[in-house]
C-alpha positions in Angstrom: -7.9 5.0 -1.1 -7.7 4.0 2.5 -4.6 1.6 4.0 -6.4 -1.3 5.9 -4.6 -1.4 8.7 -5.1 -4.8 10.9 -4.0 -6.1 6.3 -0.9 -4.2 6.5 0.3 -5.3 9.7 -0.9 -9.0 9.4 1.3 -8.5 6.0 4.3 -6.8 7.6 4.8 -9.8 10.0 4.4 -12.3 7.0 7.1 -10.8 5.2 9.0 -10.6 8.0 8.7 -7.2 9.0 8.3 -6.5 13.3 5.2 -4.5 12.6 3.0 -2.5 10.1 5.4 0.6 11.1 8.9 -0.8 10.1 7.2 -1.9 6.5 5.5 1.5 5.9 9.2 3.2 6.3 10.0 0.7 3.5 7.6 2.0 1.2 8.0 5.5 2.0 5.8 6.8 4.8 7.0 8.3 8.2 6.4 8.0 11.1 3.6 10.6 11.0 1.9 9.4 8.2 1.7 6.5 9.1 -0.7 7.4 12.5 -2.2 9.5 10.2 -3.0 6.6 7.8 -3.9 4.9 10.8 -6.3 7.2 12.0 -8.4 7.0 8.5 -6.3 9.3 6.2 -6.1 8.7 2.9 -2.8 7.1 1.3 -1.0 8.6 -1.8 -0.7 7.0 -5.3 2.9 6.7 -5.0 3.0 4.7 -1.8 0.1 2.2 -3.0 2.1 1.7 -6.3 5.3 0.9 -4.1 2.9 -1.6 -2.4 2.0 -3.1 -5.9 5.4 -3.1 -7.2 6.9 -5.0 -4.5 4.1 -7.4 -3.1 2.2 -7.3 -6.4 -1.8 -7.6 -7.3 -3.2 -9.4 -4.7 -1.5 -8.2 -1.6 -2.3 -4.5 -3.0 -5.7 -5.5 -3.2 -6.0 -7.1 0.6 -4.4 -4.2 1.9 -5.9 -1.4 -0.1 -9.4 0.2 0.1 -9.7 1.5 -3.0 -13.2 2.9 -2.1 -14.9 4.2 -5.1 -11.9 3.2 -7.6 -11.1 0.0 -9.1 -7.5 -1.6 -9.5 -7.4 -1.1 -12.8 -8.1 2.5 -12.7 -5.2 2.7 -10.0 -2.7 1.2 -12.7 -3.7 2.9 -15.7 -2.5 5.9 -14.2 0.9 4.6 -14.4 3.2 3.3 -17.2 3.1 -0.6 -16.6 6.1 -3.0 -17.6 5.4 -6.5 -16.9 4.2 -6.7 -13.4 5.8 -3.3 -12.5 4.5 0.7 -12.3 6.2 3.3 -13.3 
């Protein structure tokens, strides 16, 4: 799964974030990963279900690349209560 970037900081400024950055450190990425996910790195489960569980399906889905995975593979890897991953 790949983070689409110019997504994710069009996102961060809707919510009313200053930048991509300042959201990422909400959802648990440093500094560091986040130029790494910047430069094309792949993004961990727990940080995409972070995404999910606070902007739900379809922001996850505008700012996700889930490449050769679907959405609904993503979330049955996790326990699922109401609109939330666990």
């Amino acid at each position: 799964m790949l983070l689409k970037i110019e997504k994710f900081e069009e996102l961060a400024k809707r919510k009313g974030y200053r930048n991509g950055y300042e959201l990422s450190r909400e959802v648990g990425c440093g500094k560091l990963t986040y130029n790494l996910l910047k430069q094309g790195h792949r993004i961990g489960y727990d940080v995409v279900a972070e995404i999910y569980n606070r902007f739900g399906e379809k922001e996850t889905l505008a700012v996700i690349d889930f490449e050769e995975e679907t959405l609904n593979g993503f979330t049955s890897k996790f326990v699922k209560v109401g609109n939330r991953l666990y």
